[in-house]
N, C-alpha and C positions, 0 to 999 in steps of 0.2 A: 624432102629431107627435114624442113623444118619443123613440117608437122609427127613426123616418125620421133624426131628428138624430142616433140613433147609429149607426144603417149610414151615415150621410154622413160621421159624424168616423171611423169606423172605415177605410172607405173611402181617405179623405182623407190616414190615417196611412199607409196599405197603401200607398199610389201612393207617397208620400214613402220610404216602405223601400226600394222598387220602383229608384224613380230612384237612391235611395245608394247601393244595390249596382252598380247600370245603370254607374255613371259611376266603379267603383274597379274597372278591367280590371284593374291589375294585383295587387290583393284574391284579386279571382276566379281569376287564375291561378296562384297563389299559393296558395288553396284546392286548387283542382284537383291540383295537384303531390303537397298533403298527401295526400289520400286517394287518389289513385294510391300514394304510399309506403307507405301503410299498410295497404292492403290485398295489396300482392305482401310484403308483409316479415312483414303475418299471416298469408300464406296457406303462406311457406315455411318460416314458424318452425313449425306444426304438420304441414307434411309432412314435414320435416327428425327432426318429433318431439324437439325439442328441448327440456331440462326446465325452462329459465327461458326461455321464447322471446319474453316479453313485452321483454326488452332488447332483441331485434333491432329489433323495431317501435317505442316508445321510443327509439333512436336513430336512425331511419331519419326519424323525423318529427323530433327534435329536429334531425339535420342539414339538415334544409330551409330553408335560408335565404333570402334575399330575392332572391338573385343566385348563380352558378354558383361565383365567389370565394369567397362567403360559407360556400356548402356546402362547397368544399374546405374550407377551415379550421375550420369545427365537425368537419367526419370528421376531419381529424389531429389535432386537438386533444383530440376523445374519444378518441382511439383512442392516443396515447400516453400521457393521463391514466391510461387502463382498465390499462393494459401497467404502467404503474410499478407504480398501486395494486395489481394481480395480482401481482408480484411482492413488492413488502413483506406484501402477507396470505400468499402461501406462506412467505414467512421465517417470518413470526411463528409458523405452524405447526410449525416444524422445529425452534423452542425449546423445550427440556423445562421446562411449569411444572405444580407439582406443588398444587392448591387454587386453589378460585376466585379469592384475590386475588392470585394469581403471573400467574395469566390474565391477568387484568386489567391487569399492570402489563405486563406480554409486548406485550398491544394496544394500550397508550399511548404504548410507547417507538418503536413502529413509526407509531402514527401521527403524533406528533410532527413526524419530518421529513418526510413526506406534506404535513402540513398548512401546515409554512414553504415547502415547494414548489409549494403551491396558493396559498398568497400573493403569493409573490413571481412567479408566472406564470401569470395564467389558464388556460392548456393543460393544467395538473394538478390545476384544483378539484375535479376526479372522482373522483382516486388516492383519499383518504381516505374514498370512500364505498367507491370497489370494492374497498380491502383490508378493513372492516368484513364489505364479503357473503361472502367471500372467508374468513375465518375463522369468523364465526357461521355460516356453511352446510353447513360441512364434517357430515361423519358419522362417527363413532367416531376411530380413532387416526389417521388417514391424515393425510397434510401437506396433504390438498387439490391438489396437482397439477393434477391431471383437469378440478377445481373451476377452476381460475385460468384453464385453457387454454381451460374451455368458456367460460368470460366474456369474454376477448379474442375468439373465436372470432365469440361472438354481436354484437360490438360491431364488427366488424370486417365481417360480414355486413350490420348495419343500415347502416354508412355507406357501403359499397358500390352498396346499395338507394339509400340517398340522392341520391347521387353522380348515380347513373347515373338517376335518375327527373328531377332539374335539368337533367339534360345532353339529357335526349331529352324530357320532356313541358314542353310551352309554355317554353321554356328563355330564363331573363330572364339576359342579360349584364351585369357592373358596367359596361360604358360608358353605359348607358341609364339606371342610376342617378346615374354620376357627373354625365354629360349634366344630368340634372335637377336636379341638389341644387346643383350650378354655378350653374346659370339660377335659382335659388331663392334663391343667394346675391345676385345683382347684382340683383333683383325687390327685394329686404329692401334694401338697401344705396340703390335708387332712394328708398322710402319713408324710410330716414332722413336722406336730401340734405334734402329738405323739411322735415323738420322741425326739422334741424339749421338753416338758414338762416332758417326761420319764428322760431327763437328770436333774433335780431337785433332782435325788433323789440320795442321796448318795453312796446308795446298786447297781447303775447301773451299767453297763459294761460300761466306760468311753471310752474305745478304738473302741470296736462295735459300740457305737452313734456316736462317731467322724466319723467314715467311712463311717456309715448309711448314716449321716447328708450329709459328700461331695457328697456321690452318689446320694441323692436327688438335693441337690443345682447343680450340672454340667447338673443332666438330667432338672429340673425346666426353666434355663438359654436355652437349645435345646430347649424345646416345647415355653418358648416363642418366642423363634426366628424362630421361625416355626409359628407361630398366626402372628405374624407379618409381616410375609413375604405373609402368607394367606390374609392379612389386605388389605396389596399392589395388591395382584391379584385381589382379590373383587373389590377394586377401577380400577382397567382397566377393568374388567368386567362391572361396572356401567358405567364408560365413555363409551362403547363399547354397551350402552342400552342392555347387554346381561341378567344383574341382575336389580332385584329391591330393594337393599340396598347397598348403597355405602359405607355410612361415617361410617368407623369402627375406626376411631381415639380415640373417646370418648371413649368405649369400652376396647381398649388395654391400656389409660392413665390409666383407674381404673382399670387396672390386675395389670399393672406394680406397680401402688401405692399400691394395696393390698398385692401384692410380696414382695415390702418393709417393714408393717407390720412384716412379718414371718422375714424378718431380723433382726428388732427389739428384737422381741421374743427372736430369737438365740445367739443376745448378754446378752439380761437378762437372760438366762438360761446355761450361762456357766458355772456358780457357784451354786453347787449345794446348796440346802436349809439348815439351820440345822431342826433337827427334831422339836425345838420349831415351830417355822415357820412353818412350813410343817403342824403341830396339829391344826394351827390355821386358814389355808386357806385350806386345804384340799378338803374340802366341798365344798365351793365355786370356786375354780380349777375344780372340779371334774364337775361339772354344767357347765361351759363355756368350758371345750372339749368336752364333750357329745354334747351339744349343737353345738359349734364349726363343732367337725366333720359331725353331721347329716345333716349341714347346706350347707357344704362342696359337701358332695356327692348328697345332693337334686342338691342343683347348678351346680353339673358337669351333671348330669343330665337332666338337664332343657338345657343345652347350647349344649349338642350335639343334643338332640330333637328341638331345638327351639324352647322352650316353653317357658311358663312365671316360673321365679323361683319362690322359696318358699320366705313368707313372714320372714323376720328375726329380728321376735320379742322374741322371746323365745331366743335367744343369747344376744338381746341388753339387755333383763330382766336378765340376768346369768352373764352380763360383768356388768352390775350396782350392781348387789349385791356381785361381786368381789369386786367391788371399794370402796363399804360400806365397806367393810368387811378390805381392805386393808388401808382405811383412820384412821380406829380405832387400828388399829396396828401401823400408823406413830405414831400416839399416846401414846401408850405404852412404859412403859420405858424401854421396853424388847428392842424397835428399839437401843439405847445406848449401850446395850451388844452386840450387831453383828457387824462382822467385816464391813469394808468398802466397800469390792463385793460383800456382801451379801443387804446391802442396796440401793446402788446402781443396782442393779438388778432388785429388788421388785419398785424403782421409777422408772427402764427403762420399767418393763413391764405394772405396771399400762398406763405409756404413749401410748406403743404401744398399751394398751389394749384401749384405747380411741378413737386412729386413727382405729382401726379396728369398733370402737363399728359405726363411722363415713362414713368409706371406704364400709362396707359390705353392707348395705342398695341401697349406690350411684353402686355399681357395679351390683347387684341387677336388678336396673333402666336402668341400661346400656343393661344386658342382657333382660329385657322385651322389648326396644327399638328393641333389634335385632332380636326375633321373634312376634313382630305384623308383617311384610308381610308374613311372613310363615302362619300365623295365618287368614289373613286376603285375604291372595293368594288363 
């Protein structure tokens, strides 16, 4: 029995490995790229016989990135890092210093400003290692020359391999990633409607939604800094005539604006309602998140397909009859008996409810923008 119970749980883990891999295609192709890179970048760094050849293959895989964008910009970015740092290690060579601690101060002063240019630029966090190989490599008196030209050489070779291994094996475009992390934001953004509005009510777990809430808003803040960085690849992939949509600016300005909406929200719904209130927007609440979230997930939806979204008139008809419904309440001399955050509130989110009734439409138009060539390809 004991031994049946662990081929069943051994078993049981295997199918489970089985399916997580089963279900990350683009994991797998993603795999597949690496060791396509790195087997042509080791196979030509020892035919080339090249004496440090392990750099080519090291950059060929380090340039593999998630997307064709992504690979352009790790190859230029090593490959002008490698060029600086090459350059300041042959300086440093061309200085007469006489004892180990003249040496020593030779390859501080050079790497110095290496190091404030790897600060202040990501693109050169490499210069101060390659001018390091760069001078401890050398052999006898030489400046190293040869040394500096073969490491540009080799570096310039892996991201080639790189390049060209994203561009031709299973080759993933940033529109598929942008596509996705779009649809990921308005997915996140549905789940925080709810919870944002679930805090109105007195009866809520006050400490659960506070937690719910930051753990939406940190992962919200990732995925779009994830769209946006996808934004950046798609435009070097346009420059690079690889894609047929570049300008993703407009697009990410009306998420980012949209995003803001939901902040709005979250500061009108600090303060829960009282139950008068609550009796008398109910109804009308209850139509602009239906509406809200349907509108939500059609749109995450349409943006990882690239499709056209849904039209968003059944939400603009549900925020205007909020607004009816909320203007006859300033009205009311009930508004005089609530305290100050409670009014306050109800005028923050009318607001926001306005900029959304505004932003939803225009984002809308942004994502139809972004698949007529899918549409039209």
């Amino acid at each position: 029995m004991g031994g049946n119970g662990f081929i069943s749980t051994m078993r049981a883990r295997a199918g489970a490995a089985w399916r997580f891999v089963a279900s990350r295609r683009a994991e797998q192709r993603f795999a597949i790229r690496v060791m396509v890179a790195s087997f042509l970048s080791f196979m030509l760094a020892r035919t080339l016989g090249l004496p440090q050849g392990y750099w080519v293959m090291l950059t060929a895989v380090i340039v593999m990135q998630s997307n064709i964008g992504s690979s352009l910009k790790a190859a230029s970015d090593r490959l002008t890092g490698t060029v600086v740092g090459a350059l300041g290690g042959f300086l440093a060579t061309l200085v007469a210093a006489n004892g180990l601690v003249a040496e020593g101060l030779v390859i501080a002063l050079v790497l110095g400003p290496l190091a404030f240019l790897s600060a202040a630029n990501p693109k050169f966090k490499i210069a101060p290692i390659t001018a390091i190989i760069v001078v401890l490599s050398r052999t006898g008196n030489d400046p190293a020359f040869w040394l500096a030209v073969e490491r540009v050489g080799e570096i310039l070779l892996g991201g080639f391999i790189g390049v060209a291994v994203a561009l031709v094996v299973l080759p993933a475009r940033a529109h598929s990633d942008l596509s996705e992390r779009v649809g990921a934001v308005l997915s996140l953004l549905a789940e925080l409607w709810k919870l944002e509005v679930a805090s109105l009510d007195p009866a809520s777990d006050a400490a659960s939604l506070k937690a719910g809430l930051q753990d939406l808003n940190d992962r919200l803040r990732g995925k779009i800094a994830a769209a946006e960085a996808a934004g950046e690849d798609m435009k070097r992939e346009w420059s690079a005539r690889l894609t047929e949509y570049g300008d993703t600016d407009a697009l990410l300005r009306s998420l980012r604006r949209f995003r803001h909406d939901f902040i709005l929200v979250g500061r009108a719904t600090v303060t829960p309602w009282p139950e008068a209130v609550r009796l008398r927007l109910a109804i009308s609440l209850a139509a602009v998140t239906s509406a809200l979230e349907a509108q939500l997930h059609a749109a995450a939806t349409a943006a990882r397909n690239r499709a056209l979204p849904p039209s968003a008139d059944a939400f603009i008809a549900a925020i205007d009859a909020f607004g009816a419904e909320l203007d006859r309440l300033r009205a009311d001399p009930l508004m005089t008996e609530l305290s100050p955050e409670t009014v306050g509130g109800l005028f923050t989110l009318g607001f926001a409810f306005e900029e959304m009734r505004r932003e939803l439409p225009e984002l809308g138009n942004r994502l139809a923008e972004f698949a007529r060539p899918a549409e039209t390809g």
